[in-house]
VOGU-3710 file (C-alpha; in Angstrom, 3 decimals, decimal comma):
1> xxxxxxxxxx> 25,791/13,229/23,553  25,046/10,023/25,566  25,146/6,933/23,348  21,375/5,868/24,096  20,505/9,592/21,409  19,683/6,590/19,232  16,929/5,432/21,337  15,422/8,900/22,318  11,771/8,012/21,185  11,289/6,469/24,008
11> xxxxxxxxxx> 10,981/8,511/27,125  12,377/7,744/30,975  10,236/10,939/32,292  6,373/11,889/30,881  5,040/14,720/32,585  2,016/16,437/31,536  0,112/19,233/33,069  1,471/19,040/36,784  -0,228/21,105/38,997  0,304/21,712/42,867
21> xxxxxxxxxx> -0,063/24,377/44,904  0,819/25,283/48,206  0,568/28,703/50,454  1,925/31,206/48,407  3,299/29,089/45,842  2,007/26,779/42,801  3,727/24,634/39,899  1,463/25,173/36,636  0,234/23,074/34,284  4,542/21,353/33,977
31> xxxxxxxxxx> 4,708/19,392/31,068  8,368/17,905/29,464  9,941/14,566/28,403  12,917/13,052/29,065  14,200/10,968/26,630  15,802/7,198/27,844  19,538/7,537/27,778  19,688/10,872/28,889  21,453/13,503/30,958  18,596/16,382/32,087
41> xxxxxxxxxx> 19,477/19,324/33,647  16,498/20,682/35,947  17,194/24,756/36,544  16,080/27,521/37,939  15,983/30,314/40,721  15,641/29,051/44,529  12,197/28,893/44,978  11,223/27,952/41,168  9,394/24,805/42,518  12,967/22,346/41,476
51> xxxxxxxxxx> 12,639/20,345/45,003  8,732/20,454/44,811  9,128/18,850/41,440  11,071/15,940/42,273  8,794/15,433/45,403  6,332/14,951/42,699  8,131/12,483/41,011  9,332/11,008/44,120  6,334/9,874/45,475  6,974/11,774/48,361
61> xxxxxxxxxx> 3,827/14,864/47,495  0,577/14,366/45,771  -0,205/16,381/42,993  -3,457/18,511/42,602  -3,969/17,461/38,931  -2,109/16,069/36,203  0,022/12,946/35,193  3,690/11,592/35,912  5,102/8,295/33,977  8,564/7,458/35,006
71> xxxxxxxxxx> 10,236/4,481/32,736  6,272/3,908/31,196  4,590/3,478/34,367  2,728/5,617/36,705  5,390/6,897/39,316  3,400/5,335/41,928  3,662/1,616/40,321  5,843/-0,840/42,603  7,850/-1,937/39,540  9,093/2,107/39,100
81> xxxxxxxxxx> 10,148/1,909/42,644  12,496/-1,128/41,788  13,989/0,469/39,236  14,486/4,313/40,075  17,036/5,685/42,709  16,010/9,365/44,309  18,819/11,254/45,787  17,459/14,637/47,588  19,999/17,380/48,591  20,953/15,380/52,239
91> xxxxxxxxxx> 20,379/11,594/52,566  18,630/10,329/55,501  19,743/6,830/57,055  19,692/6,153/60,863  22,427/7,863/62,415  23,616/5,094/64,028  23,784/2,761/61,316  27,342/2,137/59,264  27,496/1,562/55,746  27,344/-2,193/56,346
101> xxxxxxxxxx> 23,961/-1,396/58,147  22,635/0,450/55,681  23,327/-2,645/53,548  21,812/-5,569/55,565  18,522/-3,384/56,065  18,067/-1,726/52,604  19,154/-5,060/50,128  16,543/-7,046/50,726  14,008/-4,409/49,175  15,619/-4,281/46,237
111> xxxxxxxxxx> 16,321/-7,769/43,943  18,643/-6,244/42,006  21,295/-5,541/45,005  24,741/-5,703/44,016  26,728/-6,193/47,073  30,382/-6,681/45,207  29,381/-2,908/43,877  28,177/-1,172/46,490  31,716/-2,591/48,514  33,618/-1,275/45,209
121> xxxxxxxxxx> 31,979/2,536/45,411  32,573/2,599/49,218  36,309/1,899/48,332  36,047/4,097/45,739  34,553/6,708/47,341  36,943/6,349/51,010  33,612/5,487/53,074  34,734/3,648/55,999  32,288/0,312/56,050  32,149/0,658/59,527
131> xxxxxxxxxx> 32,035/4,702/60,298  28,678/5,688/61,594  26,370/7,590/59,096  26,379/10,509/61,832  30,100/11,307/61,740  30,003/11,515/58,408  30,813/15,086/56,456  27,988/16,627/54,402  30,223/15,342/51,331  30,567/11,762/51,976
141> xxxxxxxxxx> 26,595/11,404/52,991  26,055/12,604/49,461  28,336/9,696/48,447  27,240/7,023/50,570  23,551/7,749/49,509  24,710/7,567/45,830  26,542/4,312/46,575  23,690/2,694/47,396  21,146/3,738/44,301  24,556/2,707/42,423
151> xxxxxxxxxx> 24,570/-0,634/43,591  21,147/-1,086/42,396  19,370/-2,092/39,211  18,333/1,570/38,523  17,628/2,561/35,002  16,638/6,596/36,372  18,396/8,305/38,841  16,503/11,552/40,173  19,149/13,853/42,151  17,809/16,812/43,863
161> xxxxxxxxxx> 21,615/19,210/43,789  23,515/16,193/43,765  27,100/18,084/43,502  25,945/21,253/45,987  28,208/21,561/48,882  31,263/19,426/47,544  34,816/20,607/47,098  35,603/21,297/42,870  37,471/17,534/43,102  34,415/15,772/44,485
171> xxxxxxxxxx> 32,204/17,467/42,531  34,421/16,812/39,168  34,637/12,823/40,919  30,260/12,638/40,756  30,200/13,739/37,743  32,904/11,311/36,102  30,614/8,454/38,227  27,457/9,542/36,753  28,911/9,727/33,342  29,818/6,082/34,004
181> xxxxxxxxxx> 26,405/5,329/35,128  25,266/6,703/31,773  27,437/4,430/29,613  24,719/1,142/29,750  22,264/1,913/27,267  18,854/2,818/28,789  20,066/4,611/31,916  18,541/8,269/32,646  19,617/11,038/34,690  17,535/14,103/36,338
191> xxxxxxxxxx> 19,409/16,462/38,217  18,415/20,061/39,413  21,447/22,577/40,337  22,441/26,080/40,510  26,057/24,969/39,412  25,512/26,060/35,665  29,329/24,597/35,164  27,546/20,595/35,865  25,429/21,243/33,119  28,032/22,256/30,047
201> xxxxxxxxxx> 29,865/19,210/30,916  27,403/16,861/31,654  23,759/17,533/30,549  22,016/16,935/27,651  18,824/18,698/27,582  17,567/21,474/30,116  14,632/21,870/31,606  14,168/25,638/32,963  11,577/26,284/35,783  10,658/29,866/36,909
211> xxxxxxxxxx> 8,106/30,985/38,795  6,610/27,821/39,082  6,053/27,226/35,823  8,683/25,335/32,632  9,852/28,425/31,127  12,157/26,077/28,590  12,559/22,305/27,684  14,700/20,680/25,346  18,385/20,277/24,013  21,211/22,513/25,848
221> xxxxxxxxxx> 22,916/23,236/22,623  19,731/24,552/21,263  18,709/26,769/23,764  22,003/28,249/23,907  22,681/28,362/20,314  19,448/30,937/20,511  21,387/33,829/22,017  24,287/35,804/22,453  26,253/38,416/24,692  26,373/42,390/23,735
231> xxxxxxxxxx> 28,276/44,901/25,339  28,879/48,680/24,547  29,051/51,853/25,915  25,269/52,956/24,267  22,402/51,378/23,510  19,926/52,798/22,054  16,369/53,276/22,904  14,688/51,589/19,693  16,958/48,502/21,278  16,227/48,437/24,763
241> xxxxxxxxxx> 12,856/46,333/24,210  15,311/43,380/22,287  17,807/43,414/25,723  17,335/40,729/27,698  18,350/41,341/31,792  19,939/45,016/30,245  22,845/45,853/33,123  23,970/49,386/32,657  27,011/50,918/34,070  29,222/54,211/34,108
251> xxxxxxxxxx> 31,367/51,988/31,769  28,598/50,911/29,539  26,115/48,106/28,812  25,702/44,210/28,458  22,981/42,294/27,946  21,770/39,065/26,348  20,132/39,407/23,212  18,658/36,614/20,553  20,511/35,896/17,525  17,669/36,889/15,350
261> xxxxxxxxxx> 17,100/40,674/17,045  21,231/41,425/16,737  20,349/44,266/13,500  20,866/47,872/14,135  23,552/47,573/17,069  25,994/50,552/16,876  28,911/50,153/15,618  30,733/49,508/18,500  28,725/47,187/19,864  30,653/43,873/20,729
271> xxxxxxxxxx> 28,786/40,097/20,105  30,108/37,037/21,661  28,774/34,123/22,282  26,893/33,042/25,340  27,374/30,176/27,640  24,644/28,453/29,560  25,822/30,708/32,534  24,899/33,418/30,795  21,784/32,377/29,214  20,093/31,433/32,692
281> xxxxxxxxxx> 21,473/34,438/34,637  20,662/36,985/32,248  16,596/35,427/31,691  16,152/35,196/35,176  17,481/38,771/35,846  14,483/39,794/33,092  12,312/38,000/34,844  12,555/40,115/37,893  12,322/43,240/36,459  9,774/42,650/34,330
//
């Protein structure tokens, strides 16, 4: 755990009873906390309403009803915009403009611009100062953009798949940098993915979306602590109800199954535990054939 656990009554994300809804799609009534000092995890199937979240949050959508406090203000308040860096899935900069550019046009919004930092992450990251924003690989946008809500006075970063698309070295390199980040006391991280291997190294607490609506919320250990794996070649039919995302085979069965429904297996049942992996794929794959 992140060493701000000490200071986790007080919360860098408030969100209560979030409501939006679109053509064929609607976030309901989303409520969870973030504690400061942080690492969250934001999960789910594509199309769970992730991105639509952090739009939320972002400023960047209006909701139909309910509230959003990021660092104990509003989300709209000038101060929160100071002080939190939003990272979607591709940053947009002028094409045209170099690092340096993005510099000279983006510092003076922000009074807590670090320009010795952002020149040490560029180096750090192999960003050419001077090579245009459009020649740059999917990759290295990801890092420039980071670079720059980096070498701010951030205390929450939102990151909408910050590691998707990125080799396993640059993905293992954000991570280490984000774990950095997190050192200060009072810093806060929300990032959605689908790369369940990010969140055993690296989050804290989970927040599962599906189907629009928060279908879990609170520490990774304890959700995953909840459950574990069962394989076998029968299961019976008194069982069935207690398998979670059942997958049967010519071979046999597996399935996840909570801890406290594990009584009357067969004997040759097999229990393992399960990873977050597991725990995720398996719910969702209930979810659809419910």
């Amino acid at each position: 755990m992140h060493n701000a656990m000490n200071n986790a009554t007080n919360n860098a994300i408030e969100i209560h009873d979030l409501c939006k809804t679109y053509p064929g799609f609607s976030l309901k009534n989303i409520s969870f906390t973030v504690p400061e000092g942080l690492c969250c995890g934001l999960v789910g199937p594509n199309g769970a309403g992730k991105s639509t979240l952090l739009r939320l949050m972002a400023g960047l959508a209006f909701a139909d009803s309910g509230d959003i406090r990021l660092l104990g203000s509003h989300a709209d308040g000038p101060a929160v915009k100071e002080e939190v860096g939003i990272l979607f899935d591709q940053p947009y900069y002028q094409e045209e403009w170099t690092p340096l550019d993005i510099e000279r046009n983006l510092s003076p919004f922000y009074s807590g611009w670090d320009s010795r930092r952002y020149r040490e992450y560029l180096s750090r990251f192999g960003l050419d100062p001077r090579k245009k924003f459009k020649s740059l690989s999917r990759g290295m946008k990801q890092k420039l953009g980071l670079a720059v809500h980096l070498s701010r006075n951030t205390r929450l970063l939102l990151l909408d798949e910050p590691t998707g698309g990125l080799d396993p070295a640059a993905r293992d390199e954000l991570l280490d940098i984000l774990r950095d980040y997190l050192v200060p006391e009072g810093r806060t991280v929300l990032f959605s993915t689908h790369i369940t291997s990010d969140l055993e190294w690296f989050a804290d607490r989970i927040v599962y979306i599906s189907g629009g609506a928060v279908s879990y919320s609170g520490d990774r250990e304890d959700l995953v602590s909840r459950y574990c794996m069962v394989r076998g070649d029968l299961l019976p039919e008194r069982k069935k109800p207690d398998a979670i995302g059942l997958r049967q085979t010519e071979s046999g069965y597996e399935c996840l199954m909570e801890l406290a429904r594990i009584g009357g297996l067969p004997p040759d049942a097999v229990t393992e535990p399960a990873d977050i992996h597991d725990v995720i794929v398996y719910l969702e794959r209930n979810r659809k054939n419910a």
